[in-house]
N, C-alpha and C positions, 0 to 999 in steps of 0.2 A: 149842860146836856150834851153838845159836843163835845166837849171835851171828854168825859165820861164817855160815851160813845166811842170817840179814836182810841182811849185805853183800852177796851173792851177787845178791841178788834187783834191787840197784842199780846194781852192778860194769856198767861196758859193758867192759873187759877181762877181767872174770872173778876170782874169789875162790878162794882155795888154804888150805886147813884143813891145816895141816903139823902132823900125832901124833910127839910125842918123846919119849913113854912108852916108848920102847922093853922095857921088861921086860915089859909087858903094856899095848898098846894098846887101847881099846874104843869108841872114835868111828867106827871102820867098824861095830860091831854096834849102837853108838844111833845110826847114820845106816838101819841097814836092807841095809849094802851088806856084799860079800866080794870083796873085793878081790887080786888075782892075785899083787903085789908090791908092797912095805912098801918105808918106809924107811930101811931096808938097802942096798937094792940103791940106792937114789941114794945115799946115803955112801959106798959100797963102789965108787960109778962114778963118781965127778964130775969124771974126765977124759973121760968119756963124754957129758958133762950137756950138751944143747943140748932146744930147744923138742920135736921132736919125741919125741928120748929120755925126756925128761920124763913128755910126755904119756901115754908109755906106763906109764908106773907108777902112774899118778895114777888114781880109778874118779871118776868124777861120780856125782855124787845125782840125785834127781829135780827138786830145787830147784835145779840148774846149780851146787852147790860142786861143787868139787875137795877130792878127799881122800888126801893122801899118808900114807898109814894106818901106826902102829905093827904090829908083828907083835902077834898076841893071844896066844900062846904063850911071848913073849918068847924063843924059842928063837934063839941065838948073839947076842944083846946083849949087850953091854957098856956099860965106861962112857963116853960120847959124848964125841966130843973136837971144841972149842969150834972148831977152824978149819975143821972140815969142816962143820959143821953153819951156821957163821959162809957159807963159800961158800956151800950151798946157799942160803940165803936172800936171800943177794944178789943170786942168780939170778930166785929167786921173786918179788923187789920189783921186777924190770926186764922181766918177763911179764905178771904181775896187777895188777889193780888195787887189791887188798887181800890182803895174807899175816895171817892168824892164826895162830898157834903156841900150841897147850897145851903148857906146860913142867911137868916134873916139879918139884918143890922142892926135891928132896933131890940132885939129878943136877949138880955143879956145870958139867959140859963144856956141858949146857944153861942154865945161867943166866948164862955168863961168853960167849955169845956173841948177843947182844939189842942191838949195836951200832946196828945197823939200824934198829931198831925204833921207829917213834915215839910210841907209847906202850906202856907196860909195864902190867898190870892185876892187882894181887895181890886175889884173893876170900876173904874170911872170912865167917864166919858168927856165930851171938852165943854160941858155945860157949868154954867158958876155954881147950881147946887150940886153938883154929884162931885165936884173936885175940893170942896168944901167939908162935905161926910165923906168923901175917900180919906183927908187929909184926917179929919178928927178919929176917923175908925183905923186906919193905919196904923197911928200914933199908940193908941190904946191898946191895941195890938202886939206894937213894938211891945213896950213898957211890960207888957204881959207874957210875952212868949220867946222876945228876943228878936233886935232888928234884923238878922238873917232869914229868917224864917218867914217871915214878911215880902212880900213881893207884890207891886201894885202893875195890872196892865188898862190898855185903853182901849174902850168898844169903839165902834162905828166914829173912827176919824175921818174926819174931815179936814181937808188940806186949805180951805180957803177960811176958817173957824179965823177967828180973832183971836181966840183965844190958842194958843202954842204951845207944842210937846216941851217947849221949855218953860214955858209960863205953868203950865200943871207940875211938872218936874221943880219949880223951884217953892211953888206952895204945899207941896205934899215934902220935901226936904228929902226926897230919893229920888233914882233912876227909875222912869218906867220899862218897866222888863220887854215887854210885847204889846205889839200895838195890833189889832184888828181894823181889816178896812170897811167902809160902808157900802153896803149892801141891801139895799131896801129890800128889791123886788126877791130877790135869792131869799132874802132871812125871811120874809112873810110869807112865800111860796114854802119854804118846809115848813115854818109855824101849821098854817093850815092842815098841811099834809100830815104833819106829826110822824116828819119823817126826817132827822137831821141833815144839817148840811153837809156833814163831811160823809156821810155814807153817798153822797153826788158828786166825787171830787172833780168836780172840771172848773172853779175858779176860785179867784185867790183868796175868797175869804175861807173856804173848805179848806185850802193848802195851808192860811194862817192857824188855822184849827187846829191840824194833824202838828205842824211844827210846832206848837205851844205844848201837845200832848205829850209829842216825845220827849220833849225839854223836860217836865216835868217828871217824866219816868225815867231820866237819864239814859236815853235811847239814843243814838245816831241819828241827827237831824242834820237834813241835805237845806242848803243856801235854796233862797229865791232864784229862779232866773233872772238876772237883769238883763235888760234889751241893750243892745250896741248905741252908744250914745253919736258913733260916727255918722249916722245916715251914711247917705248916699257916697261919700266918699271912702266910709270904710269899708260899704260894699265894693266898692272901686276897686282900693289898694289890699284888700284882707284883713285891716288891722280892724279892731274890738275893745 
């Protein structure tokens, strides 16, 4: 949703947030928006699918995404099947200037259709199950798409974790590309609000956001500030 969001904000064609949660979507309620029609109805119509049809399903946010919304009820989902989901997107990559897709993990009609996609982004955390199903989703991933394409980062790190960027790093068999820092009280104050964190940019996990977004779009990303490690003496002498 941030991410998607930061793209949005540089798109001169526009960014499209495609929810493929289908059992229970909720990027429409942590965007803020209620949206008229899910994506159902473009599966359910994709001999109907042209720009204008489209546009009618789709709600924008206040930050100019597009959000083709899961139902929040999951009510008549099923299990997505990879060719219709495959068209739609190939639709949305010849409109937008950036398509993001939250995929389910467990849903295979949505992982076996990522053709498209030029990068694929599996997120873990420093928990034993989530670096466990990053490791086995990754892999499957690879095997399918190609280990470049493949890129794994880390939410809400934690510095004092037992568990270590090299300890994830050596069970998952890659580099973690980007890590996100923890931020409780920020990331549950926009949840609420349904109002993303990087449209708030005053702290570092906002900042981590925008710099992962522009990576991804192959944009000019500016380095972290790091703070002068000299204290007081290098306030003293000048040096940094």
């Amino acid at each position: 949703m941030n991410v998607a969001t930061a793209l949005a904000r540089v798109a001169t064609a526009g960014a499209v947030l495609v929810d493929l949660h289908v059992t229970r979507g909720e990027a429409a309620l942590y965007l803020g928006l209620e949206p008229r029609f899910t994506i159902i109805e473009a599966l359910d119509n994709l001999h109907k699918l042209d720009d204008a049809f489209f546009r009618s399903l789709v709600v924008r946010a206040p930050s100019h995404l597009d959000l083709l919304a899961a139902p929040a009820d999951g009510a008549g989902a099923s299990r997505l099947d990879a060719g219709r989901v495959r068209t739609l997107l190939e639709f949305t990559s010849k409109h937008f200037d950036y398509t993001i897709v939250d995929v389910p993990r467990t849903d295979p009609g949505a992982l076996e259709a990522l053709e498209g996609m030029k990068t694929i982004v599996v997120v873990t955390t420093q928990e034993l199950p989530s670096v466990r199903s990053a490791a086995i989703v990754a892999n499957r991933l690879r095997q399918r798409y190609g280990r470049e394409r493949v890129t794994v980062v880390m939410n809400r790190v934690d510095d004092a974790s037992d568990i270590r960027l090299a300890d994830v790093e050596q069970v998952l068999g890659a580099r973690v590309t980007h890590t996100f820092p923890s931020d409780y009280r920020v990331t549950m104050d926009a949840l609420n609000r349904g109002r993303p964190v990087v449209l708030d940019n005053h702290s570092q996990l906002s900042a981590s956001f925008e710099r992962f977004a522009r990576s991804l779009a192959g944009l000019k990303v500016e380095k972290p500030q790091q703070q002068s490690s000299a204290g007081w003496l290098g306030r003293l002498t000048g040096r940094k």
